[in-house]
Residue frames as a rotation matrix with the C-alpha (Angstrom) as fourth column:
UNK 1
0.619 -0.766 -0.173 -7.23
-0.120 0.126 -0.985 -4.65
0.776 0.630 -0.014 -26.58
UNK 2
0.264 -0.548 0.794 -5.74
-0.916 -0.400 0.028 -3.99
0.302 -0.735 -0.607 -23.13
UNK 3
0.674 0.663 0.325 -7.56
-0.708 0.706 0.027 -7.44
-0.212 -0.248 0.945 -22.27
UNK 4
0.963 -0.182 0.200 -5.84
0.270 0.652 -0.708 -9.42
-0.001 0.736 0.677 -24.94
UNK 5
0.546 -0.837 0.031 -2.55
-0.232 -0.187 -0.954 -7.84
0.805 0.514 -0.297 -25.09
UNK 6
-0.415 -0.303 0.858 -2.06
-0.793 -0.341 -0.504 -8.04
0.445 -0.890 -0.099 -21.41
UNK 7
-0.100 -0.048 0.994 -3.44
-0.812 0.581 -0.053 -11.64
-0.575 -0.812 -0.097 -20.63
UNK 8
-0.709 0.081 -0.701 -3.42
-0.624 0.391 0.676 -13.27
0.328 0.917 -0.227 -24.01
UNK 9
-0.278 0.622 0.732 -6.81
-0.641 0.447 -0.624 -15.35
-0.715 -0.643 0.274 -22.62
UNK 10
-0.987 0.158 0.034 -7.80
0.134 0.685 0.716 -18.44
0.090 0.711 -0.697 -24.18
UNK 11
-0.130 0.974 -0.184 -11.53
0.889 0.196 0.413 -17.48
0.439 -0.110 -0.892 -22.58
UNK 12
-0.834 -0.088 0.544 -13.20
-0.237 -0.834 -0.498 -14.33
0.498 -0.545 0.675 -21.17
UNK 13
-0.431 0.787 -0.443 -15.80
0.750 0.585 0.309 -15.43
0.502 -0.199 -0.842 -18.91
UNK 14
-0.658 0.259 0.707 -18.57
-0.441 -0.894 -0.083 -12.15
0.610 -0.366 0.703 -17.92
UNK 15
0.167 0.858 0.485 -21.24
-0.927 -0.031 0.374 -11.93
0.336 -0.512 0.790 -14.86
UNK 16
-0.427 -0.305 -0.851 -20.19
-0.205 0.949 -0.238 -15.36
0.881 0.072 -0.468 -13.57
UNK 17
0.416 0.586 0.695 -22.12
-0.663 -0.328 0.673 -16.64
0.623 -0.741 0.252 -10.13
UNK 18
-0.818 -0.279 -0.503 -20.19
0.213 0.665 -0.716 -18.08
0.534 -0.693 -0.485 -7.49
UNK 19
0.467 0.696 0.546 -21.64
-0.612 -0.191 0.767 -19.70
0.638 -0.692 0.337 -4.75
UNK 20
0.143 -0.561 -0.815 -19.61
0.123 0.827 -0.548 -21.77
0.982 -0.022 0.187 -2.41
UNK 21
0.846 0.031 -0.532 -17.50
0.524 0.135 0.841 -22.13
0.098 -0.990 0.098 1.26
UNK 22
0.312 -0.943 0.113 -14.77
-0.791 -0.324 -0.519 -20.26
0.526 0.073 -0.848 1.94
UNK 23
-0.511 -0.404 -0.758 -11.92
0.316 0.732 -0.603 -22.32
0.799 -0.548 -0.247 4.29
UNK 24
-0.943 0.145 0.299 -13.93
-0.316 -0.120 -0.941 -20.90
-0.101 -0.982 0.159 7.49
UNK 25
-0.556 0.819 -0.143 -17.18
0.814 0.571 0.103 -22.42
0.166 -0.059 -0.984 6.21
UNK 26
-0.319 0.483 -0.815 -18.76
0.040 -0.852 -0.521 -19.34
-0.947 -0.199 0.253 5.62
UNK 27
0.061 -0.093 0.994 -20.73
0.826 0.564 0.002 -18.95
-0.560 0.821 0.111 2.67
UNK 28
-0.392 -0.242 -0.888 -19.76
0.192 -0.965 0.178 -17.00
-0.900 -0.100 0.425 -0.03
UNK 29
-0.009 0.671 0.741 -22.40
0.946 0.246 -0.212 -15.45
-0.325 0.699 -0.637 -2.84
UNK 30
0.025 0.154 -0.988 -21.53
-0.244 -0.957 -0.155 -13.20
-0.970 0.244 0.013 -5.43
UNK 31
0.969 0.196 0.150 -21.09
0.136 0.082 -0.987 -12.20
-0.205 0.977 0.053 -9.24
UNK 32
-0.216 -0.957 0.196 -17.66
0.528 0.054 0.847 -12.59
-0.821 0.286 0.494 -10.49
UNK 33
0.478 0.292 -0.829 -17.42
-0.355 -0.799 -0.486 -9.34
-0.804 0.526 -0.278 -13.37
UNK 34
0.527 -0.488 -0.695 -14.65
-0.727 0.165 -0.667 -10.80
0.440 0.857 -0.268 -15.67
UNK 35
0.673 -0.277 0.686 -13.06
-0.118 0.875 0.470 -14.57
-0.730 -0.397 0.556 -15.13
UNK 36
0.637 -0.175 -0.751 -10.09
-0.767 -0.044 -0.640 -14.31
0.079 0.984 -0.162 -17.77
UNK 37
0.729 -0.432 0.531 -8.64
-0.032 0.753 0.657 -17.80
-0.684 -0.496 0.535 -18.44
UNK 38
0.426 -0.643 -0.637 -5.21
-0.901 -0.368 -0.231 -17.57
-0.086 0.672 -0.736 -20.07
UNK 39
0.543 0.101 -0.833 -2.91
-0.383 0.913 -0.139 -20.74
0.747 0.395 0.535 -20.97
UNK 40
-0.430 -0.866 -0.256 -0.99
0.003 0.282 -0.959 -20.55
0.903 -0.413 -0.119 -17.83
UNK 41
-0.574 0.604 -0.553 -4.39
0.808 0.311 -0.500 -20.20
-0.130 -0.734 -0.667 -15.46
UNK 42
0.250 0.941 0.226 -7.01
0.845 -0.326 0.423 -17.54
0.472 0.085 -0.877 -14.42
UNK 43
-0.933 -0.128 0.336 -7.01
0.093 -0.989 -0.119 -13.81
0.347 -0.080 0.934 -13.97
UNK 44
0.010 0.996 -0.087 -10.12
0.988 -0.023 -0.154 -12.34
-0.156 -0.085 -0.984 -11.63
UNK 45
-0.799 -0.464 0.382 -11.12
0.506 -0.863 0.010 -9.07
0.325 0.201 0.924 -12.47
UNK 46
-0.017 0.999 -0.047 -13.59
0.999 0.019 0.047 -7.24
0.048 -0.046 -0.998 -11.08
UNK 47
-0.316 0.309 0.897 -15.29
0.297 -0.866 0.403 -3.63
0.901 0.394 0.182 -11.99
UNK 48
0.264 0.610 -0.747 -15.83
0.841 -0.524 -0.131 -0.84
-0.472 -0.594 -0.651 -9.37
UNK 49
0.093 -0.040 0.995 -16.61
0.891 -0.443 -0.101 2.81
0.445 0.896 -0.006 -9.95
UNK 50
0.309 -0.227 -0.923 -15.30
0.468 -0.809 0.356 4.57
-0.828 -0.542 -0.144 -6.57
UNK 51
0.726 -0.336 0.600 -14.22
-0.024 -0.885 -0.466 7.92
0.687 0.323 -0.650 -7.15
UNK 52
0.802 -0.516 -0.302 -11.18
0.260 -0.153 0.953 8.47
-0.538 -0.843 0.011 -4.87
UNK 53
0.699 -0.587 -0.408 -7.87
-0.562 -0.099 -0.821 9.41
0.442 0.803 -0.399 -5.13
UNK 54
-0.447 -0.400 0.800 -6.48
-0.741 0.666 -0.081 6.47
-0.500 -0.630 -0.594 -2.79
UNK 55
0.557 0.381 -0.738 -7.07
-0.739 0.633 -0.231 3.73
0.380 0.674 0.634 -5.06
UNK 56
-0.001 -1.000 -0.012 -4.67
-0.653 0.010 -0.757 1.67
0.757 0.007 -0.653 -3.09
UNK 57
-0.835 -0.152 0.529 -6.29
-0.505 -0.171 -0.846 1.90
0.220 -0.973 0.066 -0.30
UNK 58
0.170 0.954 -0.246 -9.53
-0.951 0.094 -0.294 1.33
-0.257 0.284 0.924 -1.66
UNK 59
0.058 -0.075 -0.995 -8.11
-0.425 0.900 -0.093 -1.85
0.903 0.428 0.021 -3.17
UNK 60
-0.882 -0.472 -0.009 -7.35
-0.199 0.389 -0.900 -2.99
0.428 -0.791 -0.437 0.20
UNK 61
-0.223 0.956 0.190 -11.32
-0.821 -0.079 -0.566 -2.64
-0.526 -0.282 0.802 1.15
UNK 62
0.335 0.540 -0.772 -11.67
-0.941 0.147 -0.306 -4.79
-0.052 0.828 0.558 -1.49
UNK 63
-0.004 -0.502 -0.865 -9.75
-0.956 0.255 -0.144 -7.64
0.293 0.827 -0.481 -1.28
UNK 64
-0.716 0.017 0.698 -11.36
-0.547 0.607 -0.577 -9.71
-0.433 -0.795 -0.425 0.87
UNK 65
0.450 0.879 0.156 -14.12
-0.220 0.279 -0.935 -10.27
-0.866 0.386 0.319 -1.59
UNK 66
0.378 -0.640 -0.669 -11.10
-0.924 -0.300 -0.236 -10.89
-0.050 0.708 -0.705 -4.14
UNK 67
-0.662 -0.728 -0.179 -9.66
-0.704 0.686 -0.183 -13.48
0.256 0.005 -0.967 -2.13
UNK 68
0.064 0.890 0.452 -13.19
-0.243 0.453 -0.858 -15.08
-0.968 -0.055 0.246 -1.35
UNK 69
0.751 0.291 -0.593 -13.63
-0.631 0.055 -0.774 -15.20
-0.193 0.955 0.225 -5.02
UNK 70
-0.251 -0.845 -0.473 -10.09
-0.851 0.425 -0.309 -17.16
0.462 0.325 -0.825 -5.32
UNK 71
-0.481 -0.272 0.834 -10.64
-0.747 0.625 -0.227 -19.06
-0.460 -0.732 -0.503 -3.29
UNK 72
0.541 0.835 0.100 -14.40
-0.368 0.343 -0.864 -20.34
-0.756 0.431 0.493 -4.95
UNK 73
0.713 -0.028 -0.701 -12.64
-0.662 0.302 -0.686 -20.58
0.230 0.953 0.197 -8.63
UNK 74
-0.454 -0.803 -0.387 -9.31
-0.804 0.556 -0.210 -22.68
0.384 0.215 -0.898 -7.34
UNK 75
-0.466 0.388 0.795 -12.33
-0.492 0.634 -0.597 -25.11
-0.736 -0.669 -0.104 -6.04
UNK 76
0.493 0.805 0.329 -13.98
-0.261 0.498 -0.827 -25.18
-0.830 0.322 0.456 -8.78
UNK 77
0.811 -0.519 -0.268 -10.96
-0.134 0.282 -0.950 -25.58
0.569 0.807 0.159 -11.32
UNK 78
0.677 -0.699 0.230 -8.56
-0.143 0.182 0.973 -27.47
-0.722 -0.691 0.023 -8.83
UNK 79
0.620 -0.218 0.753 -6.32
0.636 0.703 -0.320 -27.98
-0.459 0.677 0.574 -11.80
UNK 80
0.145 -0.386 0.911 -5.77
0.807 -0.487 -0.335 -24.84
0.573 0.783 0.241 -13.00
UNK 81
-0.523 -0.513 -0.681 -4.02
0.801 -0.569 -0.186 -21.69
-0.292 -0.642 0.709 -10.79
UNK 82
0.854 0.508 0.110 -5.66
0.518 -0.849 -0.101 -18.17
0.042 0.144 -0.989 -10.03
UNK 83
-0.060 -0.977 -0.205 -2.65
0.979 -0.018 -0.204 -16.10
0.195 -0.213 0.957 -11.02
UNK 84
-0.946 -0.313 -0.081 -3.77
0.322 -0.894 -0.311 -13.10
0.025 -0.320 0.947 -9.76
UNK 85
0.284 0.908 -0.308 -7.28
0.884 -0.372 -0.284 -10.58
-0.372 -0.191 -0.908 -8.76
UNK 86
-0.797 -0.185 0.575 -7.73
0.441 -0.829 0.345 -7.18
0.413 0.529 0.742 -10.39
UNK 87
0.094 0.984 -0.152 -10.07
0.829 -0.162 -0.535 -4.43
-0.551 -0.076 -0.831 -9.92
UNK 88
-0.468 0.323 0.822 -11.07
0.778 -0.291 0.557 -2.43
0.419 0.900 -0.115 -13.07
UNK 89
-0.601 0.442 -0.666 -11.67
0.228 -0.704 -0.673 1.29
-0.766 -0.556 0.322 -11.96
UNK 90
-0.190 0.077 0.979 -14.00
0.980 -0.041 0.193 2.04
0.055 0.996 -0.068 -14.52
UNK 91
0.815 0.294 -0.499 -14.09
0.314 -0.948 -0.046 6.04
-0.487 -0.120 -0.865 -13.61
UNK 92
0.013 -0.960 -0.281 -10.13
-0.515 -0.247 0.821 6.20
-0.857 0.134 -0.498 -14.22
UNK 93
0.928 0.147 -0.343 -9.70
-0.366 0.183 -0.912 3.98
-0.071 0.972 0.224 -16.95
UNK 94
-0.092 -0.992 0.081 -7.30
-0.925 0.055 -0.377 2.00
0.370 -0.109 -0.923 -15.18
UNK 95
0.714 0.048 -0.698 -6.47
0.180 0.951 0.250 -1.69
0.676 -0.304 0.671 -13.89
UNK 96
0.021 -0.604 0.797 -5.05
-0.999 -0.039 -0.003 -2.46
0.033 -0.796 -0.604 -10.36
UNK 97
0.585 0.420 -0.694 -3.58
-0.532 0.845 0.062 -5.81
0.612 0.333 0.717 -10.16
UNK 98
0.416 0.000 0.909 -2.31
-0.894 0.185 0.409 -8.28
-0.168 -0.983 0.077 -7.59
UNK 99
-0.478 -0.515 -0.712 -0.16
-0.615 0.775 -0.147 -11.39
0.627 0.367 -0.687 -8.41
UNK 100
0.396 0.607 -0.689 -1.31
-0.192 0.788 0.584 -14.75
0.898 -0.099 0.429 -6.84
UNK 101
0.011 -0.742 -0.670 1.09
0.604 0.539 -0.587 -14.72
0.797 -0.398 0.454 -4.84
UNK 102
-0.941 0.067 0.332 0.32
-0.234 -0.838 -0.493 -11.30
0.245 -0.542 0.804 -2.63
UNK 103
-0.239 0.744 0.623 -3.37
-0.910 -0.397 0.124 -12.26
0.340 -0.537 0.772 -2.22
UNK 104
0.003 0.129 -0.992 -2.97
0.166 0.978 0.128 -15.78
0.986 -0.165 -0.018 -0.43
């Protein structure tokens, strides 16, 4: 419900495999956890299950493999805008999220 009320998605895409370049020609190979496309572009989300109580920080560890991942999907859907990266604690039962515009 969170999902839906919070990104009204026209698609949820799960387990997705990127493979691709980044802009430094490096390559980058992972699973993308949750690809939600809404009508106004794409939402990444991805599941971790630290324990901490610096979830902030922790997001910061993370967000190089966030903005790797942006990068990959605004290649493959040049058309349509990543408006933002998430990362789904699932221990807390909570969503950290990042506009598009902070993780360029």
């Amino acid at each position: 419900r969170w999902l839906t009320g919070r990104f009204e998605p026209v698609r949820v895409l799960r387990e997705v495999p990127l493979l691709g370049m980044d802009e430094r020609g490096s390559v980058v190979s992972g699973v993308l956890d949750l690809l939600v496309e809404s009508a106004g572009g794409y939402w990444i989300l991805d599941h971790k299950s630290d324990l901490t109580d610096d979830r902030g920080g922790r997001f910061e560890t993370y967000l190089p493999q966030l903005r790797a991942y942006s990068g990959l999907v605004r290649k493959a859907f040049p058309g349509r805008p990543v408006l933002g990266v998430g990362i789904h604690w699932i221990s807390y039962g909570t969503v950290s999220l990042l506009p598009e515009g902070v993780i360029s």
